[in-house]
N, C-alpha and C positions, 0 to 999 in steps of 0.2 A: 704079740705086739709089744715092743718095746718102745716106752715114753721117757724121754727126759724134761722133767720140769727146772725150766731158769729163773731166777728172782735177783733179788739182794738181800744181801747175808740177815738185815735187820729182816725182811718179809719173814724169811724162815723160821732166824733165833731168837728175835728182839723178845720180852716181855708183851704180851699181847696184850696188853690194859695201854703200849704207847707203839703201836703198829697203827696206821692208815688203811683206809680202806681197802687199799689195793694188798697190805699185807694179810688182813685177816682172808681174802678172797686165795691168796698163795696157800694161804693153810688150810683151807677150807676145801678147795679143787685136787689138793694131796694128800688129805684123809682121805678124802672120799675115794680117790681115784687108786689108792693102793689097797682096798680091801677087794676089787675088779681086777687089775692089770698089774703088771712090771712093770712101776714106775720109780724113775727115782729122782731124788730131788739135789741140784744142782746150783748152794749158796754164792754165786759169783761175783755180783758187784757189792762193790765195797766201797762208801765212802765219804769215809772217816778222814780220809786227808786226798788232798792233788795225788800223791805218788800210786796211792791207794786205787783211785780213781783211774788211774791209765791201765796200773798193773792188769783190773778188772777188763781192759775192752780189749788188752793184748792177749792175755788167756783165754776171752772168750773168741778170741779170734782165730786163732792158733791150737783149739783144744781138738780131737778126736773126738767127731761125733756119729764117725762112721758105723757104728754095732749099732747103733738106733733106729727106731723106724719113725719116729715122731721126737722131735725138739721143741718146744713147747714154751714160749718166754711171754710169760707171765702178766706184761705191761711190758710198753716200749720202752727199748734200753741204746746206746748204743751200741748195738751189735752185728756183726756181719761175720759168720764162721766160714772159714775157706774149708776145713776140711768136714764136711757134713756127708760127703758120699752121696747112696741113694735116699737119706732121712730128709722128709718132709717138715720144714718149717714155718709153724705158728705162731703167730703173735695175739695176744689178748687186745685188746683195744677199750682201755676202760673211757678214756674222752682226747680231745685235743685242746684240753686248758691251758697248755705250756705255749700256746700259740695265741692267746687271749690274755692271760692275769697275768701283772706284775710278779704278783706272788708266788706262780709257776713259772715263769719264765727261766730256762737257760738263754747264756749269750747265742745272739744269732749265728752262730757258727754250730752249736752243740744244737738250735732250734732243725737248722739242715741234717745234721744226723740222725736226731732222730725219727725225720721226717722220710730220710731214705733206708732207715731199717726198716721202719714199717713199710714202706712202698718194693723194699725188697723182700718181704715175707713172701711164702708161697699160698697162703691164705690168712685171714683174717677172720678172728672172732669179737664180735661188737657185740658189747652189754646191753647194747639198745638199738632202736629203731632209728633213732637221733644219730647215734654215734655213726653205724653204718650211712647213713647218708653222709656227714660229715667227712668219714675214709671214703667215699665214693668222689666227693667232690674235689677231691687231693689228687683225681688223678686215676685210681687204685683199681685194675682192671680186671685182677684174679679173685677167686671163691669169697666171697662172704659169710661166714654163719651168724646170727642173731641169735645169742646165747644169752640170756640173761640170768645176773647172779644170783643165786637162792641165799636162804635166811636156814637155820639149824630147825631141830624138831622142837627143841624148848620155848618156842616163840608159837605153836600151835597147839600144847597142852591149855586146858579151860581156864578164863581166868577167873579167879577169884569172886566174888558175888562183892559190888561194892557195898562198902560205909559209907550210911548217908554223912553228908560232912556240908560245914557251912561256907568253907573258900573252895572256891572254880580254880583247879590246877590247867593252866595253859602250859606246855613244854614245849624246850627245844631242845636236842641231840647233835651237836659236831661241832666245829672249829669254833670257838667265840670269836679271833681274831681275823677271819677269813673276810678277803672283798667282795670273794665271792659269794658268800655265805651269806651278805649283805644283813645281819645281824642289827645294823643301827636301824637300819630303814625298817624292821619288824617291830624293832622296841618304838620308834615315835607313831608308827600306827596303834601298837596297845598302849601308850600311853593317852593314847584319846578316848577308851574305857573308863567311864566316870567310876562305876561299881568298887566300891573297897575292898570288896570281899575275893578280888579276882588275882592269882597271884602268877608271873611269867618267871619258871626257873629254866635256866639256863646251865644246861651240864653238857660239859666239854674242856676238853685242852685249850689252852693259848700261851701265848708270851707277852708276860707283863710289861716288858716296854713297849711293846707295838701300841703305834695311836691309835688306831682301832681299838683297841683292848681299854687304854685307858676312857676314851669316850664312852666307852659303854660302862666303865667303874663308877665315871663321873654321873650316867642313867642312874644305875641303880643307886649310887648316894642320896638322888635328887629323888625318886621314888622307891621307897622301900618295897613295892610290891615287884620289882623286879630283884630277882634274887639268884646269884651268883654259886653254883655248885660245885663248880670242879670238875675232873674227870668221872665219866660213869663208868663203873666198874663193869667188867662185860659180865662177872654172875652174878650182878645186879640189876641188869638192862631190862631186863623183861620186868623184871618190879617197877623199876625206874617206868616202865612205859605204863603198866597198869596202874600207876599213881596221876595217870593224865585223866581231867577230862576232855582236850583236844593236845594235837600237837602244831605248832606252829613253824612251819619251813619255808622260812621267807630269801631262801636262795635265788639267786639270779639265774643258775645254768645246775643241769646236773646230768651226768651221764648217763646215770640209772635211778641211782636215788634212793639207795635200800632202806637208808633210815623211815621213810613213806611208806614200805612195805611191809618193815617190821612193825609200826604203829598198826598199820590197818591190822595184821594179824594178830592182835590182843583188841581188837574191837577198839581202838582208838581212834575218830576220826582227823583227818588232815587239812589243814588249813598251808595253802600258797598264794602268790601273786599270780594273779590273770597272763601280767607279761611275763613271767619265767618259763625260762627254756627248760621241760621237760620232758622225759618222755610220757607219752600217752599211755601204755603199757602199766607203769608204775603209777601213774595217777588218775587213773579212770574215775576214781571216786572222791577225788580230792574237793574239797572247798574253795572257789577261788574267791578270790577279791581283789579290791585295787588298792583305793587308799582307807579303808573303813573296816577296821575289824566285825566281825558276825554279833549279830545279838546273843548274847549268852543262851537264852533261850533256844533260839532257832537250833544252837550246838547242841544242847542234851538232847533236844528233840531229834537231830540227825543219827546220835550214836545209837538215842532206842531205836529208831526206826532201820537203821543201816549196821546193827552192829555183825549181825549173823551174815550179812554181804559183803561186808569187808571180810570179815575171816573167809569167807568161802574163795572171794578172790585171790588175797593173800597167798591161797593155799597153793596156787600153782606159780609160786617160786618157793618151792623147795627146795632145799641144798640136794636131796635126793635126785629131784627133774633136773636139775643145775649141772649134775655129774655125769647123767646118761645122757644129754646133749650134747655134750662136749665127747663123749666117747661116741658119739654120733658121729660127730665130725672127722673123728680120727678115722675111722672106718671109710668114710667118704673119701678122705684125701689119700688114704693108703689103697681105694681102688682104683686111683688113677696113676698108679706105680708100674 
């Protein structure tokens, strides 16, 4: 079996401390998949500039894909290859946010391309249970697989035996500036935490001009127990998560939700909103709420109680089960050739 895996050039090369989810998932799916198969990886979109941008969907369009038995593109792109021969192509489907948030959005014209690449793939693979209904309701008549993305092994070695300590670390993990990510709406719930000793860091990317960004500067000015990080280092992620004693993911929508998976797997528990769209899968054990943050207590007491079931469940998102599924698939769609 021969696999070509498609991305963009940042998925592949970029510095992986400023990759996207959907980049560490490109890296992640082509380690693993070339210590198994002939696979090779395929940096095409590019873009860095408009020229850049076109060049990418005319190459992809126009390239020889005929030696292959699987074409593999990674997250929706615009792409449609005329010359693919008898290879089978896949498309990842990590969500349809570019059809929702501002903040994803392409113009409705690039919205319809990529809404007919994906519906001209030959199958589809969805990170969730969520997603796949969502390509189901697009329309999308051909194979679905439910592949859900795994976590490394470093995230299931023991964790450390904690320090008793006298401040309660609440954490968050990903975008600070995201709408989706709804960031403000989690800080005015733990600002209703009377306890001094409770402190909510926030480690992630953003851009300092975005309003977003500054309103939540203007939070933490106005209470010092919110507190401002930065980027988390990815070989510091796993520290960074065992420095919690919860974490708090007060996102609106999410496709998969790794960051959720990765906390449970260090015995972290998860704190969401009741009305957020996630999937079920990644949050079987999560804490929900509405507008009232958990009593502090009620939390220690859930991690002693729940800590050895969260890792257990955890466990089956592994990047390992993550790669034999997906080579699942390929098997499947290459028997109906």
């Amino acid at each position: 079996m021969r696999v070509l895996l498609i991305a963009g050039k940042d998925d592949f090369n970029e510095d992986v401390s400023k990759v996207t989810g959907i980049g560490r998932y490109v890296r992640e799916v082509y380690e693993g998949l070339k210590k198994q198969i002939d696979v090779e990886a395929y940096p095409l979109f590019d873009y860095s500039s408009i020229f850049s941008s076109i060049n990418s969907i005319i190459k992809g369009t126009f390239h020889d894909y005929s030696s292959y038995d699987i074409i593999h593109l990674l997250s929706p792109k615009p792409f449609f290859p005329l010359r693919k021969g008898k290879a089978k192509w896949i498309t990842t489907v990590h969500d349809l946010f570019f059809l929702k948030y501002n903040e994803s959005k392409p113009s409705p014209f690039m919205q319809k391309i990529y809404l007919k690449s994906i519906l001209s793939s030959d199958a589809i693979i969805a990170v969730s249970s969520l997603v796949k209904e969502d390509v189901e309701k697009l329309g999308y008549k051909k194979k679905i697989f439910v592949i859900n993305p795994g976590i490394g092994e470093e995230f299931f070695t023991s964790p450390k035996k904690p320090e008793k300590k006298d401040v309660i670390k609440i954490g968050y993990i990903g975008r600070l500036d995201s709408e989706r990510k709804d960031l403000i709406r989690g800080i005015e719930v733990f600002r209703k935490i009377k306890e001094k000793n409770v402190i909510f860091e926030l480690w992630g990317n953003y851009n300092p001009d975005s309003e977003i960004f500054k309103r939540i500067k203007k939070e933490s000015e106005e209470d010092p127990r919110i507190r401002i990080m930065g980027p988390a280092p990815d070989e510091k992620l796993v520290e960074i998560y065992d420095s919690f004693d919860a974490f708090f993911f007060p996102t609106k929508e999410e496709g998969f939700g790794l960051p959720i998976v990765e906390a449970q797997a260090r015995g972290v528990p998860v704190i969401v909103f009741k009305d957020a769209r996630i999937p079920e899968e990644a949050c079987n054990y999560c804490i929900r709420i509405n507008e009232e943050f958990p009593q502090i207590d009620y939390i220690k007491s859930f991690k002693e109680k729940y800590n050895d079931a969260l890792r257990k469940y955890a466990s089956k998102f592994s990047l390992g089960i993550s790669v034999k599924n997906i080579l699942n698939s390929y098997g499947s769609i290459m028997l109906e050739l």
